[in-house]
LUMKEKE-615080 format. One record per residue (C-alpha): residue number from 0; residue in one letter; x, y, z. Coordinates in nm, 3 decimals, decimal comma, always signed. Last residue first. Layout:
<recs>
REC  num  residuo        X        Y        Z
REC  NUM        a        X        Y        Z
...
</recs>
This chain:
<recs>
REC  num  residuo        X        Y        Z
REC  429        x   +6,363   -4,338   +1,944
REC  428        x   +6,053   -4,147   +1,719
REC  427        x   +5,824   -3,914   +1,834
REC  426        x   +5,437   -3,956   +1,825
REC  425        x   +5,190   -3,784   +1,538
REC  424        x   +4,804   -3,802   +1,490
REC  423        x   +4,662   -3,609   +1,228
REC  422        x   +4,324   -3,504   +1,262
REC  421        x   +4,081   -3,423   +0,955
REC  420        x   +3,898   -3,728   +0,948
REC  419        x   +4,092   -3,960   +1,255
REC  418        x   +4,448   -4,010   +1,123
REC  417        x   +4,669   -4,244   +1,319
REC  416        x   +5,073   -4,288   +1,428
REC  415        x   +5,197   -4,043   +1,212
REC  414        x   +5,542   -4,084   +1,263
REC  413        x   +5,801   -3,821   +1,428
REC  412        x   +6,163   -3,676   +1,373
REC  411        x   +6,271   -3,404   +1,561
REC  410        x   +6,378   -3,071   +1,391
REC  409        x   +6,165   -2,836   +1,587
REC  408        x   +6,073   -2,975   +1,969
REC  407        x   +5,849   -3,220   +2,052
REC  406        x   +5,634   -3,151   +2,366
REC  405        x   +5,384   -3,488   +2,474
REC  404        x   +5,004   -3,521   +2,381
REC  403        x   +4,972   -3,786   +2,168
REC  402        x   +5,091   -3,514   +1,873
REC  401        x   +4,914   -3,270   +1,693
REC  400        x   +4,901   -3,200   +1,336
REC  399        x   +4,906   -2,965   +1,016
REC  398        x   +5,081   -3,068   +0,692
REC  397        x   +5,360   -2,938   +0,529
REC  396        x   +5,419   -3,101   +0,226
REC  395        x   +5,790   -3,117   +0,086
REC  394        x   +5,833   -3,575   +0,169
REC  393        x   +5,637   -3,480   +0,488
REC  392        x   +5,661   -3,183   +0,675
REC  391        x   +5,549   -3,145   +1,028
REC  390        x   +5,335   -2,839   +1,211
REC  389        x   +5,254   -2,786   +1,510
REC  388        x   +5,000   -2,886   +1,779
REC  387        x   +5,076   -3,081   +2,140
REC  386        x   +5,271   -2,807   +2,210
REC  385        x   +5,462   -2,946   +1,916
REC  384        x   +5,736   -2,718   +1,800
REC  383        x   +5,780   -2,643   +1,440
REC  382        x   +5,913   -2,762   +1,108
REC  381        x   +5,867   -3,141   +1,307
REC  380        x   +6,026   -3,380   +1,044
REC  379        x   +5,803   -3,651   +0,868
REC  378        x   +5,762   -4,001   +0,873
REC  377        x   +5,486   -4,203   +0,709
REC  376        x   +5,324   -4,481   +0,950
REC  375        x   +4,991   -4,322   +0,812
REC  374        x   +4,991   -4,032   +0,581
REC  373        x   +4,779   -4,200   +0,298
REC  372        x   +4,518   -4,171   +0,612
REC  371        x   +4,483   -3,809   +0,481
REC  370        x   +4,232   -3,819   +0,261
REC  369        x   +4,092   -3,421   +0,178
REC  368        x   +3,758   -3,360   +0,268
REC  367        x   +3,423   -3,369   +0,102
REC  366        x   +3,553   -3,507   -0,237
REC  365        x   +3,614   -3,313   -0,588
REC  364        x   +3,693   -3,549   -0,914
REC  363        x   +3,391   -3,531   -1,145
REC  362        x   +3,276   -3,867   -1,006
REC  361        x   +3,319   -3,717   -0,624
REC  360        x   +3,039   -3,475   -0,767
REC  359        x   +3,044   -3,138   -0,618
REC  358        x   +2,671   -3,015   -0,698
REC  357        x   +2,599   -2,664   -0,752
REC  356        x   +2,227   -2,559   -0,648
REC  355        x   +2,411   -2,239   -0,504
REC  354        x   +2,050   -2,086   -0,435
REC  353        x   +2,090   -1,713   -0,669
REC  352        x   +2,394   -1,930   -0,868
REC  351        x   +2,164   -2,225   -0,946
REC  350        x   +1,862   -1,961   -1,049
REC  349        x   +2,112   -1,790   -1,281
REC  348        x   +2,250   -2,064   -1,442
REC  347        x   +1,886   -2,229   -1,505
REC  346        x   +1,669   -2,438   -1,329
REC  345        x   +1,322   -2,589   -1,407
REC  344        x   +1,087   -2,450   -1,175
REC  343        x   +0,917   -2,704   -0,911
REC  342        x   +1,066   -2,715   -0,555
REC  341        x   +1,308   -2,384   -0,614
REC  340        x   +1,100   -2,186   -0,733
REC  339        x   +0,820   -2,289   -0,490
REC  338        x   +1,107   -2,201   -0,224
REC  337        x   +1,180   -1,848   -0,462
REC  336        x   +0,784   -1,791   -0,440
REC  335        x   +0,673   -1,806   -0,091
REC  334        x   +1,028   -1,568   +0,016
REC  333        x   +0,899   -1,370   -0,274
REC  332        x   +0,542   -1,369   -0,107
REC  331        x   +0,686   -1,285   +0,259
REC  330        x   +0,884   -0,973   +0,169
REC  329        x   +0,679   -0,861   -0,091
REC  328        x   +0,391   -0,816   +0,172
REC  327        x   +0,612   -0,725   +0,452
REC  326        x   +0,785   -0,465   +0,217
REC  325        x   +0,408   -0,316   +0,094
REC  324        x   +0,279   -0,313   +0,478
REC  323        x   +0,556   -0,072   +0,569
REC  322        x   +0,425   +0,132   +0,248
REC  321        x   +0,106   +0,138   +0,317
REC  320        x   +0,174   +0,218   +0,670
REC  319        x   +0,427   +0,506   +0,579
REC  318        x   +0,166   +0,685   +0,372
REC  317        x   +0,033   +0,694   +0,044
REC  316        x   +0,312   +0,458   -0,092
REC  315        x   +0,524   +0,617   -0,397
REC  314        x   +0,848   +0,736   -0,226
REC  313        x   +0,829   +0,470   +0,003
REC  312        x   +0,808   +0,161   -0,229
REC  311        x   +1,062   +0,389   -0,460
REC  310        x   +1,279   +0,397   -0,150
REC  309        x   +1,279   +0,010   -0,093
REC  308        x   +1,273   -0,098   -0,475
REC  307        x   +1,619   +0,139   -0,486
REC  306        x   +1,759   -0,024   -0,132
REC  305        x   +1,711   -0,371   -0,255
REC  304        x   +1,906   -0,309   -0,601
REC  303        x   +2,186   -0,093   -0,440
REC  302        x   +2,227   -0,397   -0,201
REC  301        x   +2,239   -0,648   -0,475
REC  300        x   +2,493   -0,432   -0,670
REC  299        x   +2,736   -0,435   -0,424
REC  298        x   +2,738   -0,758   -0,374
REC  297        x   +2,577   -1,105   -0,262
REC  296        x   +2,786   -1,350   -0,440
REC  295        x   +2,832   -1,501   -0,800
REC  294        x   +2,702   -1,281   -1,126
REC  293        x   +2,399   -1,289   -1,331
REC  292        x   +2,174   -1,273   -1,009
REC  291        x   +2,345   -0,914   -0,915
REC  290        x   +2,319   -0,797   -1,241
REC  289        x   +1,941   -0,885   -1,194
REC  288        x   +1,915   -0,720   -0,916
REC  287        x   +2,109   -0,415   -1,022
REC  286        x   +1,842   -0,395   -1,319
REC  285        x   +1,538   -0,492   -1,039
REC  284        x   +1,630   -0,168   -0,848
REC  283        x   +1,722   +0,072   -1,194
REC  282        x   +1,325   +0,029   -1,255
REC  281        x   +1,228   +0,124   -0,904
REC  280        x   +1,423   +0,450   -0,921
REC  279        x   +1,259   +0,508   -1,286
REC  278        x   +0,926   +0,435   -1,153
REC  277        x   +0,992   +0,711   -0,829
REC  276        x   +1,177   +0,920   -1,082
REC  275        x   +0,848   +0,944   -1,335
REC  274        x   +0,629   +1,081   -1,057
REC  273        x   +0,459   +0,925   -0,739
REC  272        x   +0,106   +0,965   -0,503
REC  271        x   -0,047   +1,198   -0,695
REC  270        x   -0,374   +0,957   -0,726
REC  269        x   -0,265   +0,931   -1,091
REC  268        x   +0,040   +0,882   -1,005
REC  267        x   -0,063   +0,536   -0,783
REC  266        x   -0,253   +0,469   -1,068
REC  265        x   +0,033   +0,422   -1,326
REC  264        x   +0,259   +0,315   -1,117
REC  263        x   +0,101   -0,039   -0,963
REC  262        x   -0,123   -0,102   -1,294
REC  261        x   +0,211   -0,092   -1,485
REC  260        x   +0,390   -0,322   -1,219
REC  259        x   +0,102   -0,583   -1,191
REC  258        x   +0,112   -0,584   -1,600
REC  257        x   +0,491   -0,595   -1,632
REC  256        x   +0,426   -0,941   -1,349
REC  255        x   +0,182   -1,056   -1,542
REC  254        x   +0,348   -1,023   -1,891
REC  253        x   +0,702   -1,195   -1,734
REC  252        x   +0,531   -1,465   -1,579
REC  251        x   +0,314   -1,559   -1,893
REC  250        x   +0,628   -1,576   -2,100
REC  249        x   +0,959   -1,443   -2,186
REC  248        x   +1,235   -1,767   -2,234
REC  247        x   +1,413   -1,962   -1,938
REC  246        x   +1,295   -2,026   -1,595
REC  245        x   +1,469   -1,812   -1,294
REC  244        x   +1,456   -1,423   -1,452
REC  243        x   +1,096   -1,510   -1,541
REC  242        x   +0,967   -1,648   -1,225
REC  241        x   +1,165   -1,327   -1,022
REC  240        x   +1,005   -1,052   -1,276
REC  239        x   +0,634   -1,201   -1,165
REC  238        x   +0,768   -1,258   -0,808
REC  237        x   +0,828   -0,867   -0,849
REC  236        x   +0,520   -0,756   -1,036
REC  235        x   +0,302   -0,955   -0,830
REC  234        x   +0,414   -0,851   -0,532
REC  233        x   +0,372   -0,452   -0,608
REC  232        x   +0,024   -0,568   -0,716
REC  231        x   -0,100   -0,744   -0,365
REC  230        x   +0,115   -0,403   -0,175
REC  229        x   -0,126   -0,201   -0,352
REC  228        x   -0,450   -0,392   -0,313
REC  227        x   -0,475   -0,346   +0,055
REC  226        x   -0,432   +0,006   +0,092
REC  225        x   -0,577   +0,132   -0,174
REC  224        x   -0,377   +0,281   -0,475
REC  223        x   -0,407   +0,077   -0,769
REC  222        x   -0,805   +0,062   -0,756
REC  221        x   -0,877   +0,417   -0,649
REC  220        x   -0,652   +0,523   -0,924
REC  219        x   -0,708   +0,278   -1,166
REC  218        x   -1,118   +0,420   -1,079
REC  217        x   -1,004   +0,762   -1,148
REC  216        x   -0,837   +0,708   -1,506
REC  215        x   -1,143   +0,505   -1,617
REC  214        x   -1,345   +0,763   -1,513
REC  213        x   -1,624   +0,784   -1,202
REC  212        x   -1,952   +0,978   -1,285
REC  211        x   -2,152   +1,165   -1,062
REC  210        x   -2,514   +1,032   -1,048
REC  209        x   -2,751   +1,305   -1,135
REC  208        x   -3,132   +1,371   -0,947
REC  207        x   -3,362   +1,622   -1,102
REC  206        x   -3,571   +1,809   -0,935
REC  205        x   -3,930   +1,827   -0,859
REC  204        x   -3,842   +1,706   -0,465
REC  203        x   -3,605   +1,990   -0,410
REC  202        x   -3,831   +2,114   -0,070
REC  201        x   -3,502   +2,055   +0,145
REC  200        x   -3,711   +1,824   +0,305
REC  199        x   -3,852   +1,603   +0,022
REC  198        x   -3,531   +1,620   -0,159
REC  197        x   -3,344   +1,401   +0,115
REC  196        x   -3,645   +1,193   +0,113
REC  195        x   -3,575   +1,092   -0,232
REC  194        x   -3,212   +1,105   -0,186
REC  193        x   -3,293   +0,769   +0,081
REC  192        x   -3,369   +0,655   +0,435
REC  191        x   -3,329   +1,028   +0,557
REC  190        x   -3,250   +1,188   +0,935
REC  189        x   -3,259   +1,580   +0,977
REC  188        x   -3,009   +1,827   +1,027
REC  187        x   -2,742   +1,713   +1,219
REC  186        x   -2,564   +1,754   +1,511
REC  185        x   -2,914   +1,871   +1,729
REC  184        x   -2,805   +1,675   +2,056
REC  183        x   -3,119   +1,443   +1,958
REC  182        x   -3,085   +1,451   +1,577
REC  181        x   -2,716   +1,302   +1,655
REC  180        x   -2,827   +1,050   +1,947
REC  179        x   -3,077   +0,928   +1,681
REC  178        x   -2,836   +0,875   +1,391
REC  177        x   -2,593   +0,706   +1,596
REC  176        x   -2,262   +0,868   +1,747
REC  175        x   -1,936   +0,770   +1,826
REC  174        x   -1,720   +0,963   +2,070
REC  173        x   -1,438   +0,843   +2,128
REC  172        x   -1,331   +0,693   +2,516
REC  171        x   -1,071   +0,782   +2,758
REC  170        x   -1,300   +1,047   +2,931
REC  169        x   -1,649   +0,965   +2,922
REC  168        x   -1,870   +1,161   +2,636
REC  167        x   -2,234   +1,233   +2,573
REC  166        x   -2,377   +1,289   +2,978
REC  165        x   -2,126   +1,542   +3,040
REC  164        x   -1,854   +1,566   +2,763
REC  163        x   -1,545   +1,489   +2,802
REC  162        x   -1,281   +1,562   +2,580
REC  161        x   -0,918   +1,360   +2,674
REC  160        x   -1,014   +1,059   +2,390
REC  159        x   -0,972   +1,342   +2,157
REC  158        x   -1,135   +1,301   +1,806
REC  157        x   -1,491   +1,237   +1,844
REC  156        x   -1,476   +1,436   +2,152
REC  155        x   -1,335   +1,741   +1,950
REC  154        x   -1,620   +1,698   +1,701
REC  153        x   -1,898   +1,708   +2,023
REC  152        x   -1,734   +2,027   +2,128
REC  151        x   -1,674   +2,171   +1,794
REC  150        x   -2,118   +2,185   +1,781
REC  149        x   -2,179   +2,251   +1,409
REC  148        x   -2,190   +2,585   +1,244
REC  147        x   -2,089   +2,536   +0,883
REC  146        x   -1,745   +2,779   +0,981
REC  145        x   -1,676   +2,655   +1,306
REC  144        x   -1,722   +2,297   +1,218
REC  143        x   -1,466   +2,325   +0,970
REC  142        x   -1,239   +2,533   +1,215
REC  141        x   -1,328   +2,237   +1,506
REC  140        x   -1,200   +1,970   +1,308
REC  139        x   -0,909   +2,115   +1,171
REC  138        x   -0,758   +2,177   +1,484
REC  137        x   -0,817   +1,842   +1,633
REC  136        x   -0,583   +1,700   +1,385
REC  135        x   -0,341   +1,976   +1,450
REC  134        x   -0,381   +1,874   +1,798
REC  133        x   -0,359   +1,485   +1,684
REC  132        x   -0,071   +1,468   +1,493
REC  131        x   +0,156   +1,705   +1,743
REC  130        x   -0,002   +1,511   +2,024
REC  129        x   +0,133   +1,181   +1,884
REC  128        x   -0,171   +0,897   +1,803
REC  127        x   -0,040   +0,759   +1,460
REC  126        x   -0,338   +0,725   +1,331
REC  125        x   -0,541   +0,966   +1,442
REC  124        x   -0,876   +0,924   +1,620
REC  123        x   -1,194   +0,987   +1,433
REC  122        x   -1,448   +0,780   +1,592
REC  121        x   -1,787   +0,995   +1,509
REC  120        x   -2,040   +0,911   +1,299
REC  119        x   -2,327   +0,623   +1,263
REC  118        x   -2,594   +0,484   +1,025
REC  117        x   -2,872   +0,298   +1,211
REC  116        x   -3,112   +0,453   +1,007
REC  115        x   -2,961   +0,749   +0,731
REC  114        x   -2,831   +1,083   +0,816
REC  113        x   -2,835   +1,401   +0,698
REC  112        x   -2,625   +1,714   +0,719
REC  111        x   -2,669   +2,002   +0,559
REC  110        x   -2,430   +2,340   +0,443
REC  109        x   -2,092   +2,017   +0,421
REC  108        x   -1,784   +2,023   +0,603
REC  107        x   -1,942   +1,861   +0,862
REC  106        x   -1,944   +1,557   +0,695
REC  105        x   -1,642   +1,542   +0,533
REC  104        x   -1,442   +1,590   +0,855
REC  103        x   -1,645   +1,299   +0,982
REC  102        x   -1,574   +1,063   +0,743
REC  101        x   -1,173   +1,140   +0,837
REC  100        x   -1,293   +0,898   +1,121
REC   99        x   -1,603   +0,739   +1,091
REC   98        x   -1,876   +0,830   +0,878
REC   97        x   -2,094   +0,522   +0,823
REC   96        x   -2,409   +0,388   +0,691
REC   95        x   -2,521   +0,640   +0,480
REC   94        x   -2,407   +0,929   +0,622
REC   93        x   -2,596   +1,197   +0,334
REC   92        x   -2,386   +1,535   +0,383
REC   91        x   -2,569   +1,830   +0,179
REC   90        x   -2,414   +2,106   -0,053
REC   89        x   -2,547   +2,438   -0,155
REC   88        x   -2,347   +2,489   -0,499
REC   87        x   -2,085   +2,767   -0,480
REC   86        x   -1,811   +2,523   -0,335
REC   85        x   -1,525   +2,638   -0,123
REC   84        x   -1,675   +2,461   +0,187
REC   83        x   -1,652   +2,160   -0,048
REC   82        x   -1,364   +2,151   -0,208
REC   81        x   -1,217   +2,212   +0,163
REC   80        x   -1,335   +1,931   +0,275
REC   79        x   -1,213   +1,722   +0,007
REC   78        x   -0,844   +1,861   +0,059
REC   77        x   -0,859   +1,766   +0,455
REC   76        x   -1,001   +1,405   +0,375
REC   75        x   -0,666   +1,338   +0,112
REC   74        x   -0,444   +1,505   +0,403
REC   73        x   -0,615   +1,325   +0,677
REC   72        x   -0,571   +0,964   +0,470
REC   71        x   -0,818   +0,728   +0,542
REC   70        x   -1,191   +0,713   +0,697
REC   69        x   -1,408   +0,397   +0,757
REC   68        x   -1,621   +0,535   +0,437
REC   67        x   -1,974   +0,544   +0,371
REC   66        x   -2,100   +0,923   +0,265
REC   65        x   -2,331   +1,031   +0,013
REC   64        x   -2,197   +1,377   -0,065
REC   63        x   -2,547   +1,538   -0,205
REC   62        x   -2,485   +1,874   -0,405
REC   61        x   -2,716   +2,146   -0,515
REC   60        x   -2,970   +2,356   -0,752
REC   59        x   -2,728   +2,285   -1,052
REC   58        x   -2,930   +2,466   -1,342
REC   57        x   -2,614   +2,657   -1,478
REC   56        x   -2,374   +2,333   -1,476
REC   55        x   -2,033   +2,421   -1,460
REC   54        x   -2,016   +2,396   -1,123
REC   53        x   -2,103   +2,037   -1,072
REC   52        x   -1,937   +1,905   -1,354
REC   51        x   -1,610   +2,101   -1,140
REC   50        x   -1,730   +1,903   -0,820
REC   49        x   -1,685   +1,522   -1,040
REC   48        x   -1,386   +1,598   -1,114
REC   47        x   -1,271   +1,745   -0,784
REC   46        x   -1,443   +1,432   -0,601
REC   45        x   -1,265   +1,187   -0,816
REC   44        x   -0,945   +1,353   -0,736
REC   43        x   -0,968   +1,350   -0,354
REC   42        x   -1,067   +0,985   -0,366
REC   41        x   -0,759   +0,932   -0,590
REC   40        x   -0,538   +1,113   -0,305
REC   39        x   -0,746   +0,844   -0,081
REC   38        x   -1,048   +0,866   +0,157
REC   37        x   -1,074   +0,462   +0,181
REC   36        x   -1,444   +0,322   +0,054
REC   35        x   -1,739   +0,526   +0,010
REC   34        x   -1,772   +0,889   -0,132
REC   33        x   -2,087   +0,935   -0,325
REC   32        x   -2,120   +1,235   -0,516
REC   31        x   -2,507   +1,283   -0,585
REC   30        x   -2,591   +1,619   -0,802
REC   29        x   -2,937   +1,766   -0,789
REC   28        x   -3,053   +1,960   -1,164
REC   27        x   -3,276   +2,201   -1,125
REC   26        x   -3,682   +2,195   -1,205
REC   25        x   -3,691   +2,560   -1,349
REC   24        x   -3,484   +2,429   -1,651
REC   23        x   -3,719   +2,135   -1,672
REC   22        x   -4,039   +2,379   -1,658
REC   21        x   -3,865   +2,624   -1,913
REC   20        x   -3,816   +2,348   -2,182
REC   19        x   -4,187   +2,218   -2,104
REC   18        x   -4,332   +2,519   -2,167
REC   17        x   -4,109   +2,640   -2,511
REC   16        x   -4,261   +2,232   -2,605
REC   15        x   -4,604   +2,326   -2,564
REC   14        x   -4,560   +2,677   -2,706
REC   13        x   -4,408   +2,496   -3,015
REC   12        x   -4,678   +2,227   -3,049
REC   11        x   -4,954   +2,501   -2,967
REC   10        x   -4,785   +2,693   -3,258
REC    9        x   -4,741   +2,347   -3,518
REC    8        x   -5,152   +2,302   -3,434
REC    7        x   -5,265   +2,638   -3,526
REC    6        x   -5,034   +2,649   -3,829
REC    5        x   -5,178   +2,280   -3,944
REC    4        x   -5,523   +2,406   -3,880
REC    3        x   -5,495   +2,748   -4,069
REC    2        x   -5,344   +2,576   -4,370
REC    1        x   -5,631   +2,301   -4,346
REC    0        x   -5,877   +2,622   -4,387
</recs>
């Protein structure tokens, strides 16, 4: 009879648990990608990742891009969007906060569009401004919202100052929207303060809600290559290099500065914004620069030095502003550090030959200018003609001078009459 029990009970278990298996399954899984921050090549990356989980999971029900981002790059925010009209998964755009610029390509690039309380969209002017920029620009905005079926007329607007839009838009001004005027011209779906309620109206509110997950590799990369930090490291690195080539011995200079460097380079390839040449480029830069330091003058190798850490900066920035605002950055920090350098660091050949810290010590035998008042009431014979100026010759010296203002001709004979610093004063002799 106890047999019977224990079988009885170990089936309900297993029915129980065969239940509550198929109930989770049936549940879904919901995915939330949130993009805030600067649309980067590293952004782009992070969302691919984090896409292909996505995908590979059989009970993914769908996809919430919660979106906060002043915009960035339009090639980085034009690769995103198309991850996700590409996608399988039913995707929905949560603007929490903000979707400004290439925020709004995301946006409408997704099936739904929510948006939280006093979050806005819209503003997404180029940067530069050129027509060829911003038609292609505007291009891409109204294709995207061609395909999820969102009003290109209000997207233009947001983009093109020129778009006007009776009632919404005034000529010479972007279009920026709030959450309310956005339900109200029927731009978006529906307006959340949370995923919660973002379930609730899709009817998705039994399933389960993921985090995506950011790597160690992707957050270097979203680290190493935003706009503000970049040009901060690539500083580093160099003033880093600069305190260690000027003070003697490989210390805490050196090792920040390698550091800066490594973080620099390695994240800015992982975001795909360099290769191998761009670090080795940068790498033969600081060799000729330090050749350059080793040796006296401002040469050849100086130049190539400057040039290489120039093109590398370019090669590897994100885009010409990043890269414009690296050089200023460097630029002004070094110029910080070598006066610093020069203030407090303990000096070394190399340093002394960089700032010509050389001292000509009258002790040591050099003087400021030659003496010439040894040459007063010494006669000499005019080599040639004084008009006042010439030139004399005194005991085999030739010496430069001018007379009190009369003509002496070439073999005349004339005494120095005065010598004011560098001046010799002659007059003829009767």
């Amino acid at each position: 009879m106890n047999r019977k029990k224990i079988c009885v009970v170990l089936l309900l278990m297993l029915l129980l648990s065969v239940v509550a298996a198929s109930g989770d399954q049936g549940a879904g899984n919901v995915y939330v990608i949130p993009i805030r921050g600067e649309i980067t090549p590293a952004m782009h990356l992070y969302v691919k990742h984090n896409l292909s989980i996505v995908e590979s999971d059989k009970n993914a029900t769908a996809v919430i891009f919660e979106i906060d981002t002043y915009g960035g790059r339009i090639d980085s925010s034009e690769q995103i969007g198309k991850l996700i009209l590409n996608t399988n998964i039913p995707t929905i755009s949560f603007v929490n906060t903000k979707a400004e610029s290439a925020g709004v390509l995301l946006t409408i690039s997704s099936d739904t569009i929510a948006m939280a309380p006093s979050s806005t969209i819209g503003s997404a002017e180029t940067v530069p401004n050129t027509e060829k920029v911003l038609s292609t620009w505007v291009g891409i905005l109204r294709s995207t919202a061609q395909k999820t079926g969102r009003d290109e007329t209000i997207v233009s607007a947001m983009a093109d100052k020129s778009v006007v839009i009776p009632g919404v838009s005034e000529r010479g001004r972007l279009l920026n929207l709030t959450n309310v005027d956005a339900i109200l011209l029927d731009f978006i779906d529906f307006i959340a303060n949370d995923y919660n309620e973002v379930l609730d109206y899709l009817s998705l509110s039994d399933h389960h809600i993921i985090m995506a997950e950011t790597t160690n590799s992707i957050r270097l990369a979203q680290f190493a290559s935003n706009l503000y930090i970049a040009p901060i490291l690539l500083a580093i690195g160099i003033i880093g290099i600069l305190i260690e080539l000027f003070m003697p011995g490989f210390g805490i200079g050196g090792t920040i500065g390698l550091i800066s460097l490594a973080v620099y380079f390695a994240g800015n390839m992982l975001a795909g914004n360099g290769n191998f040449a761009t670090v080795l480029i940068f790498v033969l830069g600081i060799i000729l620069l330090i050749t350059e330091a080793a040796m006296p003058g401002f040469g050849i190798a100086g130049i190539g030095g400057v040039l290489c850490i120039g093109v590398s900066i370019f090669l590897i920035s994100n885009s010409i502003v990043t890269a414009v605002l690296s050089v200023t950055v460097i630029l002004i920090l070094t110029i910080i550090a070598i006066l610093l350098l020069y203030k407090f660091a303990p000096k070394n050949k190399y340093f002394n030959r960089i700032i010509l810290n050389a001292k000509l010590d009258k002790n040591k035998g050099y003087t400021s200018t030659v003496d010439y008042s040894k040459y007063v009431n010494q006669t000499g014979i005019v080599t040639t003609a004084l008009r006042p100026s010439g030139i004399i010759s005194i005991d085999g010296e030739l010496l430069d001078v001018v007379s009190e203002g009369q003509f002496i001709e070439k073999d005349e004979i004339v005494m120095v009459s005065k010598v004011e610093g560098r001046k010799i004063v002659v007059r003829k002799m009767n």
